[in-house]
N, C-alpha and C positions, 0 to 999 in steps of 0.2 A: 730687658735684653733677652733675648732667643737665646735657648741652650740646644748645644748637639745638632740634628739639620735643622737646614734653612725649609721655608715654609716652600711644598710644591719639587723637591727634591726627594718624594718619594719614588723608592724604585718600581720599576714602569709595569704594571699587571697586561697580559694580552687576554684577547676574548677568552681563548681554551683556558685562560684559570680564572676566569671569574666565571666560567659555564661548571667549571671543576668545581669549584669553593661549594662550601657547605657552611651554608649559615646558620650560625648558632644564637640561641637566647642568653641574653645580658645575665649573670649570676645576680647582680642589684636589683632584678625586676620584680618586684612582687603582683603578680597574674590571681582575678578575680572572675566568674563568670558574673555575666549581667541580665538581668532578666530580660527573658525575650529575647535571646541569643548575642553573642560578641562576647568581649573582655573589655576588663580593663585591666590596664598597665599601669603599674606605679613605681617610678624611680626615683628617689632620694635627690638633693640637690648636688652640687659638687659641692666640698669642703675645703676648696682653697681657700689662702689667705685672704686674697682680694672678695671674693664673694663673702665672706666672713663681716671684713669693712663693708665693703657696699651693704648688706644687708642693714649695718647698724643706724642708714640714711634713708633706707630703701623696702617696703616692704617685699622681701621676696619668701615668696612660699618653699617650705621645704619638701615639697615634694612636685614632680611634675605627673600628671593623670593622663595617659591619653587611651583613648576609647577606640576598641575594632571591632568591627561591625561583622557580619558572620563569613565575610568572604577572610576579614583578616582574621578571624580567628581559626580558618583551616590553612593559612601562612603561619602564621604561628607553631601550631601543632605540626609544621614540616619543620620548621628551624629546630630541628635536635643535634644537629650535629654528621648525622647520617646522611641526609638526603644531598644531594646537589645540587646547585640551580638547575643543570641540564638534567634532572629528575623530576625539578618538582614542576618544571614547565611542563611536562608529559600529563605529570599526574593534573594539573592545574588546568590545561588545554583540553584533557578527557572530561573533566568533572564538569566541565564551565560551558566545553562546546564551541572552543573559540579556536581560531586558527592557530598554527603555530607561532607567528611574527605577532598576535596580538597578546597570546597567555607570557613570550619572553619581555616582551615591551609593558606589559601591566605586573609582570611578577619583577621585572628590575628597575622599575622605578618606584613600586613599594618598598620593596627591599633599601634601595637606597636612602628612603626617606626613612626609616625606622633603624637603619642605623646609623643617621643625622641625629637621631632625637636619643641615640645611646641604648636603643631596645634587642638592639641585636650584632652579633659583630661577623666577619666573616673567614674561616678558615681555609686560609691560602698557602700552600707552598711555592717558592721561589723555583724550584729545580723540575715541576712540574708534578707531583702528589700534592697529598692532605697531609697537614700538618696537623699536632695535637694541638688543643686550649694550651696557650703560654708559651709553645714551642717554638724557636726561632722563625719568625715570618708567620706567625698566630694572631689579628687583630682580634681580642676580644673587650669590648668596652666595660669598664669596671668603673664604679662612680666610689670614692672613698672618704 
């Protein structure tokens, strides 16, 4: 059974704060360089109970790897916390060369995919500011 909201009842984000947000790096991640340029990311499994059982049937690895190639690892090195999406697409569209509709459209569908897979979370205020790590309206992914 579902606790607290229902699934898809989350309160509604508009374009100006997801341009706003400033995405930050997962505190679980532990970040490697790789030779010949990129990272790798490693974050721990989740330690719920059911993953606990299912492992006992199931071989899952505890850890998951994923690899960024040298474009993500200058996305990376933007998600501190500081930067903004509507910053880092300036700096991403300068570097790269690429129009503006092509650097927000390749920087927000990275971004989204890396923080599906828990590598990164994003710092959003409700009232229209930045919020801290942890502070009401703070999505930061923690794996425990």
């Amino acid at each position: 059974m579902l606790r607290g909201r229902r699934p898809g009842r989350r309160g509604r984000v508009t374009v100006e704060q997801v341009m706003a947000s400033r995405p930050i790096r997962s505190p679980a991640v532990v970040v490697e360089r790789v030779e010949g340029g990129g990272l790798r990311a490693r974050i721990g499994r989740r330690r719920d109970w059911w993953v606990r059982l299912l492992s006992v049937f199931l071989p899952i690895p505890k850890e998951r790897i994923v690899e960024l190639d040298a474009a993500g690892e200058q996305v990376w090195e933007l998600c501190d916390g500081e930067h903004s999406l509507r910053e880092m697409i300036s700096i991403f569209q300068e570097k790269h060369k690429l129009t503006r509709v092509e650097a927000e459209w390749s920087l927000r569908t990275y971004l989204r995919d890396l923080g599906k897979r828990g590598l990164v979370g994003f710092l959003v205020d409700k009232a229209g500011g930045v919020a801290a790590p942890g502070a009401n309206g703070a999505r930061v992914p923690r794996r425990g």
